[in-house]
DOTIGU-671312 format. One record per residue (C-alpha): residue number from 1; residue in three letters; z, x, y. Coordinates in steps of 0.02 Angstrom, whole numbers, plus 50000, padded with zeros to 5 digits. Example, Ala and Ser with C-alpha at 12.3 -4.5 7.8 and 13.67 -1.06 7.14 Angstrom:
BEGIN
<mimi:1&torvex:ALA&zz:50390&xx:50615&yy:49775>
<mimi:2&torvex:SER&zz:50357&xx:50684&yy:49947>
This chain:
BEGIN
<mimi:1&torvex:UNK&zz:50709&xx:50928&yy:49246>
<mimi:2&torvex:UNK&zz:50822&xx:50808&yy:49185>
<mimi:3&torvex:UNK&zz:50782&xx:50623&yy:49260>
<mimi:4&torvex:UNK&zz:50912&xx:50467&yy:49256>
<mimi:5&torvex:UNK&zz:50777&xx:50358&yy:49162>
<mimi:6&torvex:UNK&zz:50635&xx:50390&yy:49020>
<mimi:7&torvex:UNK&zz:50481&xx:50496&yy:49090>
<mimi:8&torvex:UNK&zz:50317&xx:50560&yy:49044>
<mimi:9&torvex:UNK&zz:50237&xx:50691&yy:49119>
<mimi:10&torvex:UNK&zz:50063&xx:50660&yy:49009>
<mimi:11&torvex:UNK&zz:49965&xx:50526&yy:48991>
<mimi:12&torvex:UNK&zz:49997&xx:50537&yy:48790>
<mimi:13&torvex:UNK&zz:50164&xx:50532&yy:48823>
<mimi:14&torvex:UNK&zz:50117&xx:50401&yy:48937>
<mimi:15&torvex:UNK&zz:50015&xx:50284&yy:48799>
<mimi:16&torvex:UNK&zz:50134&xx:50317&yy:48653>
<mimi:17&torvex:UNK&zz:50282&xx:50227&yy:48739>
<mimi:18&torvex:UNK&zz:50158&xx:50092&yy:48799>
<mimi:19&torvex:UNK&zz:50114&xx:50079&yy:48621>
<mimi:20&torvex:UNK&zz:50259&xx:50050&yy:48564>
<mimi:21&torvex:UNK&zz:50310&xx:49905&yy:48681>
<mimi:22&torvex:UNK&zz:50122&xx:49819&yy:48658>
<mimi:23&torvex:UNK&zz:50183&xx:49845&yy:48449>
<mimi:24&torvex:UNK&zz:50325&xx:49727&yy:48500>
<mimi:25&torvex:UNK&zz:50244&xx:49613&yy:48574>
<mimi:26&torvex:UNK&zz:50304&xx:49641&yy:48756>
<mimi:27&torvex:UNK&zz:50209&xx:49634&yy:48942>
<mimi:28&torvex:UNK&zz:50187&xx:49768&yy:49035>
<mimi:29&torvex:UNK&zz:50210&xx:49793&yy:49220>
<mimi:30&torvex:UNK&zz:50144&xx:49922&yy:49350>
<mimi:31&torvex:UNK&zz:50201&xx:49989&yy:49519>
<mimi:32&torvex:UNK&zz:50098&xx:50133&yy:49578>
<mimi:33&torvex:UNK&zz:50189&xx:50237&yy:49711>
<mimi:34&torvex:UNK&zz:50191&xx:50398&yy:49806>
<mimi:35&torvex:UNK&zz:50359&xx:50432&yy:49765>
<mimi:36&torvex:UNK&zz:50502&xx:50452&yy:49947>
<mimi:37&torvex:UNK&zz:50556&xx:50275&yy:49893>
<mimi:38&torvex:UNK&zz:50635&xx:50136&yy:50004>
<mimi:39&torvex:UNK&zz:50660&xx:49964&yy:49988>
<mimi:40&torvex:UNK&zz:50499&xx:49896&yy:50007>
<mimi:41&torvex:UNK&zz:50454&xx:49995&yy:49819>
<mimi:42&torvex:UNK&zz:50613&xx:49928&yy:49727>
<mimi:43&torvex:UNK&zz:50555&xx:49749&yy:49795>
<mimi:44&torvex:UNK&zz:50382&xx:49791&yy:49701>
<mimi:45&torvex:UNK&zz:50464&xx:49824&yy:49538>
<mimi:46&torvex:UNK&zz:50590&xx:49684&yy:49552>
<mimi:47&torvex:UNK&zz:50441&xx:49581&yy:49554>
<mimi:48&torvex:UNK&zz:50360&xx:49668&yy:49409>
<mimi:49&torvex:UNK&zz:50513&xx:49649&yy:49313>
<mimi:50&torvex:UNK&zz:50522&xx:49446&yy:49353>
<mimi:51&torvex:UNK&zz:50338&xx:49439&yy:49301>
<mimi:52&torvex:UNK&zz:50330&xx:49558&yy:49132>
<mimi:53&torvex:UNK&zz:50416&xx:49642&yy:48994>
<mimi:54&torvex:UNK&zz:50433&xx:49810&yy:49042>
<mimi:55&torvex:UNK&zz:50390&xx:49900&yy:49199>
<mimi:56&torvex:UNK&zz:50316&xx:50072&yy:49238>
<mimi:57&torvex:UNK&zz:50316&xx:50155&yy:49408>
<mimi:58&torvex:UNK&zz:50224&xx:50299&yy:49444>
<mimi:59&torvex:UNK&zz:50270&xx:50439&yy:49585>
<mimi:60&torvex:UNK&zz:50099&xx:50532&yy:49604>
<mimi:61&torvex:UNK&zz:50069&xx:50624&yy:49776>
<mimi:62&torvex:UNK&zz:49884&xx:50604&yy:49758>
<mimi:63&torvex:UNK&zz:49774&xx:50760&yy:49845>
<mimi:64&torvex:UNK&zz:49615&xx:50659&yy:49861>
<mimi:65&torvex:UNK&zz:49679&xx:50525&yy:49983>
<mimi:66&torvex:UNK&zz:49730&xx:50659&yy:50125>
<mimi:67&torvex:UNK&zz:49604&xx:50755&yy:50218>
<mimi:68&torvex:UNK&zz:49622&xx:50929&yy:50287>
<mimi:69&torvex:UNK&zz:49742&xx:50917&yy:50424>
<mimi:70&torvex:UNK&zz:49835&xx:50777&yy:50357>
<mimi:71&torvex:UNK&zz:50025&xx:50775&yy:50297>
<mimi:72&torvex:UNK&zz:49999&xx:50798&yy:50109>
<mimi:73&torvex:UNK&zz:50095&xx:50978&yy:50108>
<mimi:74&torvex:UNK&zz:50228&xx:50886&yy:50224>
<mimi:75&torvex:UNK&zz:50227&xx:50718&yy:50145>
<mimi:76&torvex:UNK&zz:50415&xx:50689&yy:50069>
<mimi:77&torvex:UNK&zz:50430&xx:50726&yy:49877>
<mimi:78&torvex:UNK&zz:50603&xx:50660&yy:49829>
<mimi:79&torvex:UNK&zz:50571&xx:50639&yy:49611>
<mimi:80&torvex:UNK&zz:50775&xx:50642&yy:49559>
<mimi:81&torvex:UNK&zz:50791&xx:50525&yy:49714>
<mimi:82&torvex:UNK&zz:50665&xx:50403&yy:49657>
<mimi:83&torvex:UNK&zz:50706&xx:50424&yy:49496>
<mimi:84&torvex:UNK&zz:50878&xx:50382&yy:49527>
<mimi:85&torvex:UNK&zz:50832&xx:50199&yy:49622>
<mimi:86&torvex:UNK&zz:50699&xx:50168&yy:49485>
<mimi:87&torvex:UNK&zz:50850&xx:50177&yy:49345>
<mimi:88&torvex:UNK&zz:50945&xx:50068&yy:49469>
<mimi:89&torvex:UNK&zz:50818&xx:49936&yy:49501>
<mimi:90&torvex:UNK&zz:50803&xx:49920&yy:49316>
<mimi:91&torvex:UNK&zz:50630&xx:50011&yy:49285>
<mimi:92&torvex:UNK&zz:50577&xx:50048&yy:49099>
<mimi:93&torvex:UNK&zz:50487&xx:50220&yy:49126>
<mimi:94&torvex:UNK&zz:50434&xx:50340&yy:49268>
<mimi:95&torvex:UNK&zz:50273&xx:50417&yy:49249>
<mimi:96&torvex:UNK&zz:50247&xx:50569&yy:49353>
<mimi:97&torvex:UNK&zz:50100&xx:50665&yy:49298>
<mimi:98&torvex:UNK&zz:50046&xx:50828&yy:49382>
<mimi:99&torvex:UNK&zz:49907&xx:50854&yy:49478>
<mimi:100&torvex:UNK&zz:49799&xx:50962&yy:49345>
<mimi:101&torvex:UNK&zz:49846&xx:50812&yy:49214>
<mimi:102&torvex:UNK&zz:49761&xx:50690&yy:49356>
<mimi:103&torvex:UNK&zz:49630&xx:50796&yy:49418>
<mimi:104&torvex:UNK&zz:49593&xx:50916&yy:49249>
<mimi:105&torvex:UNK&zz:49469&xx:51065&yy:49287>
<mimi:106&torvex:UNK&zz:49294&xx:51017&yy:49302>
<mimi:107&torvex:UNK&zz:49360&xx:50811&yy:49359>
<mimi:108&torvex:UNK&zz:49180&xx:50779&yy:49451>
<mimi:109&torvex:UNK&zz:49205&xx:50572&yy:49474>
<mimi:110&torvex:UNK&zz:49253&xx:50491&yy:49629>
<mimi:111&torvex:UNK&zz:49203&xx:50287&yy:49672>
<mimi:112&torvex:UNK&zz:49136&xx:50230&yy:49800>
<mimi:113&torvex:UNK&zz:49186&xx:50048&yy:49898>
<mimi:114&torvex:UNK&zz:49097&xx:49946&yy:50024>
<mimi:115&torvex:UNK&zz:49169&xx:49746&yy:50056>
<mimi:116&torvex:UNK&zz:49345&xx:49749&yy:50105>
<mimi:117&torvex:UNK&zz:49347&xx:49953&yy:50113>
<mimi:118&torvex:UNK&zz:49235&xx:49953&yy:50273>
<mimi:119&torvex:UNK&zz:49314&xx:49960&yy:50429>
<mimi:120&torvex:UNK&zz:49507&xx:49978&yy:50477>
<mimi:121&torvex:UNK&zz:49596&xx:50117&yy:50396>
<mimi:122&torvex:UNK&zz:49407&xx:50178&yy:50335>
<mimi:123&torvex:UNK&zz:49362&xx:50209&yy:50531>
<mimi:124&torvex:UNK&zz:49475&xx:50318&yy:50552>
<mimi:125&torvex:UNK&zz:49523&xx:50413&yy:50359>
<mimi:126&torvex:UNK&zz:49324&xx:50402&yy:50296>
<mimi:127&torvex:UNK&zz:49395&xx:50485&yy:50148>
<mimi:128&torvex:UNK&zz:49553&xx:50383&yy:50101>
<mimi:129&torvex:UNK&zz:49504&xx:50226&yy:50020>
<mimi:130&torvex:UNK&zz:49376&xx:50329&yy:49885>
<mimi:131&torvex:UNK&zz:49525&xx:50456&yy:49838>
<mimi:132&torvex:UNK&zz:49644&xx:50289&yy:49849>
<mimi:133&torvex:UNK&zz:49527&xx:50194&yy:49715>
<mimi:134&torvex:UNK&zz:49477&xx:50323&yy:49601>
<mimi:135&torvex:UNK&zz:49667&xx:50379&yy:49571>
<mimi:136&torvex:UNK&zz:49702&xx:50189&yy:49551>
<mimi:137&torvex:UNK&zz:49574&xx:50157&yy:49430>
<mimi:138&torvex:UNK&zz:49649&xx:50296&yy:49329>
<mimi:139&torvex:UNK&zz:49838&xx:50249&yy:49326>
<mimi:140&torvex:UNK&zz:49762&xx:50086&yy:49283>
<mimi:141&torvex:UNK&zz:49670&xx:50132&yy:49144>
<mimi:142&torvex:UNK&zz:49820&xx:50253&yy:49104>
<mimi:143&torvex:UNK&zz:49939&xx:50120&yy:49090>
<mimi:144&torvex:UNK&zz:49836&xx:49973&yy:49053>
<mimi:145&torvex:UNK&zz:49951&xx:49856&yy:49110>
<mimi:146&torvex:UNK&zz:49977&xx:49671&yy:49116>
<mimi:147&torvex:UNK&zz:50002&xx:49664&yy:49283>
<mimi:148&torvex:UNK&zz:50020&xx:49780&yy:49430>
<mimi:149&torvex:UNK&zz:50102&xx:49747&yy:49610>
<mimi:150&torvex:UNK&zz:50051&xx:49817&yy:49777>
<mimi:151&torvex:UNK&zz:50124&xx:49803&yy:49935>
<mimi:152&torvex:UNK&zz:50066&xx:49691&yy:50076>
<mimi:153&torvex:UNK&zz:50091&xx:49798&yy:50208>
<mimi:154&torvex:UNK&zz:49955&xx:49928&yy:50153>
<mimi:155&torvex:UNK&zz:49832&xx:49742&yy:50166>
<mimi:156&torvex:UNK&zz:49660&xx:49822&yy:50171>
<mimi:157&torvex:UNK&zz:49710&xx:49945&yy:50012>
<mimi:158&torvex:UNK&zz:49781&xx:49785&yy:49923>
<mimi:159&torvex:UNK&zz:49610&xx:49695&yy:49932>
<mimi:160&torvex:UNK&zz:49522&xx:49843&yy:49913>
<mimi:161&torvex:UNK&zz:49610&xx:49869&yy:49732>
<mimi:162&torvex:UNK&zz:49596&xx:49677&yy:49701>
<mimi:163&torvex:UNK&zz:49389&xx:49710&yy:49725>
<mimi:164&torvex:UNK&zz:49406&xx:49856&yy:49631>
<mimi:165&torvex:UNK&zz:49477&xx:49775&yy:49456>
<mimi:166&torvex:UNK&zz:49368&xx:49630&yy:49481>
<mimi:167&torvex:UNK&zz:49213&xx:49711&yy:49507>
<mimi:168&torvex:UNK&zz:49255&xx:49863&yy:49366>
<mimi:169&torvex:UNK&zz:49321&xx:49699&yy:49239>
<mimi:170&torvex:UNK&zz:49493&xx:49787&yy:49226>
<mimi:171&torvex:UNK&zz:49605&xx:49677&yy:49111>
<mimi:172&torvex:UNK&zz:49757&xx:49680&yy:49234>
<mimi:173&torvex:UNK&zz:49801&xx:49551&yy:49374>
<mimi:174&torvex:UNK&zz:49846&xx:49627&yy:49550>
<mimi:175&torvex:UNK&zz:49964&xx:49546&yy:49623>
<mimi:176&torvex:UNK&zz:50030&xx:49569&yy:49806>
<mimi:177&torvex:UNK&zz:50217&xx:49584&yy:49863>
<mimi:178&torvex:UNK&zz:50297&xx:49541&yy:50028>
<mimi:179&torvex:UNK&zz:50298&xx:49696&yy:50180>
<mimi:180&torvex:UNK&zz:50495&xx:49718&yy:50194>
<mimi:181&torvex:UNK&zz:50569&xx:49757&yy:50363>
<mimi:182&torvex:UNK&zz:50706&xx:49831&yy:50454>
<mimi:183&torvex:UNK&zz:50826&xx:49737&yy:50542>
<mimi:184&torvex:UNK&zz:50719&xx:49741&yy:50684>
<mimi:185&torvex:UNK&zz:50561&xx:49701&yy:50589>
<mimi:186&torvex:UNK&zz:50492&xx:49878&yy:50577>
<mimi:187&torvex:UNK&zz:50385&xx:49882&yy:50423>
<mimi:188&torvex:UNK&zz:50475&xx:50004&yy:50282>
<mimi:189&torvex:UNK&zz:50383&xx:50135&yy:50253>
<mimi:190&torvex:UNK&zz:50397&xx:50321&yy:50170>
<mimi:191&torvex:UNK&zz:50343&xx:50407&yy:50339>
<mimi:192&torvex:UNK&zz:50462&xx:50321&yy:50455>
<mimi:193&torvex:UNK&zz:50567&xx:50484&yy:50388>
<mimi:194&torvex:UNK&zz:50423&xx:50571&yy:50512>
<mimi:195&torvex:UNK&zz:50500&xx:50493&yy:50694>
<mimi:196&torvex:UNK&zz:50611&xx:50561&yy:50803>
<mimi:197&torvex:UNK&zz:50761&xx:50430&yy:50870>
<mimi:198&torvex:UNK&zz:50669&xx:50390&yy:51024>
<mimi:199&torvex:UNK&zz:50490&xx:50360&yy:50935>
<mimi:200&torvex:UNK&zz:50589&xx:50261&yy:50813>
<mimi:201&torvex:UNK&zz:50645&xx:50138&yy:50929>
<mimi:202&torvex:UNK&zz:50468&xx:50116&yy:51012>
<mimi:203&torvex:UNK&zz:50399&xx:50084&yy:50804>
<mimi:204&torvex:UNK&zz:50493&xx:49905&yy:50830>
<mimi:205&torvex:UNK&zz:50355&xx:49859&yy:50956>
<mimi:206&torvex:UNK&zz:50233&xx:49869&yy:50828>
<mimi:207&torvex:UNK&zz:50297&xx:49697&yy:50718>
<mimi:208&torvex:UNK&zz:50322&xx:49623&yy:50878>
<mimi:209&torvex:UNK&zz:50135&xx:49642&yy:50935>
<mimi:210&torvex:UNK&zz:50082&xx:49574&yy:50783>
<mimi:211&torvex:UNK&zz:50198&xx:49443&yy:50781>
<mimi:212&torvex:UNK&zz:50151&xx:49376&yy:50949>
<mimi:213&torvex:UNK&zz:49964&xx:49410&yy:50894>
<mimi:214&torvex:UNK&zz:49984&xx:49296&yy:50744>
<mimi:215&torvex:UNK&zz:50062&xx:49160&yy:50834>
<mimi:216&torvex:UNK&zz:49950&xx:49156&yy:50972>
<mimi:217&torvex:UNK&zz:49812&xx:49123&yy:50843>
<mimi:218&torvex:UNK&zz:49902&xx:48989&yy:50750>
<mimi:219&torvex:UNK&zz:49928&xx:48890&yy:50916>
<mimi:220&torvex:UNK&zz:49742&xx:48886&yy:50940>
<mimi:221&torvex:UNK&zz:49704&xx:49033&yy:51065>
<mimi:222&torvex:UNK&zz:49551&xx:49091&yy:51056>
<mimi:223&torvex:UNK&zz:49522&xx:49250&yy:50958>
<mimi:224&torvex:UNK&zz:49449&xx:49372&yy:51078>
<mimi:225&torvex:UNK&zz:49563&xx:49334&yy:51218>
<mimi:226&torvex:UNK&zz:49736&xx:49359&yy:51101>
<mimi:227&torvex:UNK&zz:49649&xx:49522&yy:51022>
<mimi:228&torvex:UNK&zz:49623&xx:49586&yy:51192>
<mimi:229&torvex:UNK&zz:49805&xx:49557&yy:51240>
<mimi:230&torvex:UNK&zz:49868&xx:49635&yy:51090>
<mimi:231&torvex:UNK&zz:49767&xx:49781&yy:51117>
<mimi:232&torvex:UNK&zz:49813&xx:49802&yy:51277>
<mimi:233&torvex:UNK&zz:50010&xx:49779&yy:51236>
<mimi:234&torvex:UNK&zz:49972&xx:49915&yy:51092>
<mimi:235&torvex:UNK&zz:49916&xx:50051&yy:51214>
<mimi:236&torvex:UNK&zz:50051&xx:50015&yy:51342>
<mimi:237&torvex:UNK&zz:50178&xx:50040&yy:51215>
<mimi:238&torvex:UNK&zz:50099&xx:50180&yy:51091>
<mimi:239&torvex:UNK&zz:50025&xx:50360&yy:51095>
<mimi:240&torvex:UNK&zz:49889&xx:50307&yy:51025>
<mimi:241&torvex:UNK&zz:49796&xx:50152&yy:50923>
<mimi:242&torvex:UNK&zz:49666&xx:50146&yy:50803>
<mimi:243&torvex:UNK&zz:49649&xx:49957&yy:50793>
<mimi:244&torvex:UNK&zz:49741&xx:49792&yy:50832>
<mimi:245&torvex:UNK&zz:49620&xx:49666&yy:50770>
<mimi:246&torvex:UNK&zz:49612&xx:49480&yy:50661>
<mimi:247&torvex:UNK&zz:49525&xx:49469&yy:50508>
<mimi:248&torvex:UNK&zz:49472&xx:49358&yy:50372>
<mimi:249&torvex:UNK&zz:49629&xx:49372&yy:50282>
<mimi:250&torvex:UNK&zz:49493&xx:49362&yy:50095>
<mimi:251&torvex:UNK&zz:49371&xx:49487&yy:50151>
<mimi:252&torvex:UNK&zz:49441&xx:49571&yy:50307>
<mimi:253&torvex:UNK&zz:49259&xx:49511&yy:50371>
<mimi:254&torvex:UNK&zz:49267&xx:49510&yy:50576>
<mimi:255&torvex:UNK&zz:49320&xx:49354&yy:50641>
<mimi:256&torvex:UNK&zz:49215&xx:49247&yy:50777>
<mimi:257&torvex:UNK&zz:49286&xx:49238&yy:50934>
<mimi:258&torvex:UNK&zz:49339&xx:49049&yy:50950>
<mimi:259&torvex:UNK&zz:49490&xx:48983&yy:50865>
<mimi:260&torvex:UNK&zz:49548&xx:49031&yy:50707>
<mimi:261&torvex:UNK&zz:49479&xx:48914&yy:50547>
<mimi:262&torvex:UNK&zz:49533&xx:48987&yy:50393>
<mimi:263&torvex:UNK&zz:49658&xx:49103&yy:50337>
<mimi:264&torvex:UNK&zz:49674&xx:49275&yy:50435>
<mimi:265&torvex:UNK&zz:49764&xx:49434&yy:50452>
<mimi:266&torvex:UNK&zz:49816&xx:49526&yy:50613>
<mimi:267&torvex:UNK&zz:49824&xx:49720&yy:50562>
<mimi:268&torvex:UNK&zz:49875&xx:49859&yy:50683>
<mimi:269&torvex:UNK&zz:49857&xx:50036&yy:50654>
<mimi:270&torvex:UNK&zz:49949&xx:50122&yy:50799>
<mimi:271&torvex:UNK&zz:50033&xx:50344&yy:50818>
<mimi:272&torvex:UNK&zz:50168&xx:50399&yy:50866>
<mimi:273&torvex:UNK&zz:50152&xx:50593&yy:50920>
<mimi:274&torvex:UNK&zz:50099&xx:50651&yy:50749>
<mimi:275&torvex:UNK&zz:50155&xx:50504&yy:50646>
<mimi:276&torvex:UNK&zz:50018&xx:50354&yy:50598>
<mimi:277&torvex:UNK&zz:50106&xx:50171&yy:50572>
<mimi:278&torvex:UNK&zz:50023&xx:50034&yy:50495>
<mimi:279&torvex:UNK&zz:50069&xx:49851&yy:50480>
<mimi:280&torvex:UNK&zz:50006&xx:49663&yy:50458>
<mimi:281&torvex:UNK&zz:50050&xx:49469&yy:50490>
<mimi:282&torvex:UNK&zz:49976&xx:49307&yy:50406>
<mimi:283&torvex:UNK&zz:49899&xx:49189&yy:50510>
<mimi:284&torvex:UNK&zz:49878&xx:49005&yy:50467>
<mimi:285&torvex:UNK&zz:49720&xx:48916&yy:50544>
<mimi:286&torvex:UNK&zz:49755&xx:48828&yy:50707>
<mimi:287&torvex:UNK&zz:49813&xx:48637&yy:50681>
């Protein structure tokens, strides 16, 4: 397959043309993805590119972060496509390794996370946030980069990698970029290509919650009383919800249930028939 920008397929392929960019003298930048980009990835590597040298994006569909049942076989693989908006956006080099070059015969390591990985998205995927960081930690030690960026609206997997290099003394700084929306603040995301028209229109709601979530909190309401009301807004307006809850916005710790006193997050996890949607607001301590 021919691709519109320099690839490797192997992770000597891989080190050899990081190699020769560290033998110059140049910064490297990383922006793991699962490939079906949008937006909300060229944003990532815009901000890559504005912080280092050269940037590498990867487009891995990684097996060990879907459980049986899940969309893995269905989730979109669009490589020329990505490829495509990659060379656009100004990337360096697409890495795109194969499953058997991740996952070689007899791979027998997986980590496991407590702190920020307990909870949330863990509740309800008890498998994701191992296969997340152990596929992490190797791209990471793969590419060995200065710097890597991960999205904001996947919050709880952006701490959980920040833990992840701190705790494991990775040499890279993770660095967090903006959610970006649609016009009418739906959160991009690859598996928005997943609802119909109809359940489309209903995904809106979801910012919207959150929004009015976050600013309750900032005005001072009480924590407990504008969770309950966002919860209860959530299952009017959704198939089904996982969670609509505040947070510590450092530790994802639960919050008490007075005002708000340091910085927070409000994260909703909400379905759509088959289709899962996920999305976050900031939320600045009362006064």
């Amino acid at each position: 397959m021919s691709l519109p920008l320099p690839s490797a397929h192997a992770v000597r392929d891989l080190r050899a043309a990081i190699a020769a960019w560290r033998a110059d003298g140049l910064t490297i930048g990383f922006v793991p993805t699962m490939g079906a980009l949008h937006a909300g990835h060229i944003a990532l590597v815009d901000q890559a590119l504005a912080r280092c040298d050269r940037v590498v994006a990867s487009v891995f569909v990684n097996p060990a972060q879907f459980a049986p049942g899940e969309d893995f076989d269905a989730y979109p693989r669009t490589l020329d496509a990505d490829a495509a908006k990659l060379a656009g956006a100004g990337c360096h080099l697409l890495y795109a390794p194969s499953a058997r070059e991740m996952y070689p015969d007899g791979f027998a390591t997986t980590i496991s996370l407590s702190g920020p990985a307990e909870g949330l998205e863990s509740a309800a995927r008890p498998h994701f946030f191992s296969g997340v960081a152990t596929v992490v930690a190797k791209l990471l030690n793969q590419v060995r980069p200065d710097a890597a960026v991960f999205g904001e609206k996947d919050y709880q997997q952006y701490l959980v990698i920040r833990r992840l290099a701190a705790d494991l003394d990775l040499p890279v700084a993770i660095e967090a970029g903006p959610t970006v929306r649609e016009a009418d603040g739906l959160a991009l995301s690859s598996r928005n290509v997943y609802l119909s028209p109809e359940d489309r229109r209903r995904a809106a709601r979801l910012n919207v919650i959150l929004a009015d979530f976050a600013r309750a909190l900032a005005a001072g309401r009480l924590a407990d009383e504008a969770e309950a009301d966002a919860l209860e807004a959530a299952r009017a307006s959704f198939d089904g919800v996982d969670y609509m809850t505040a947070r510590c916005a450092d530790t994802l710790a639960p919050l008490g249930p007075g005002a708000v006193d340091r910085p927070a997050r409000v994260l909703g996890a909400v379905r759509l028939g088959s289709t899962r949607l996920i999305d976050n607001r900031a939320v600045s301590p009362a006064g």
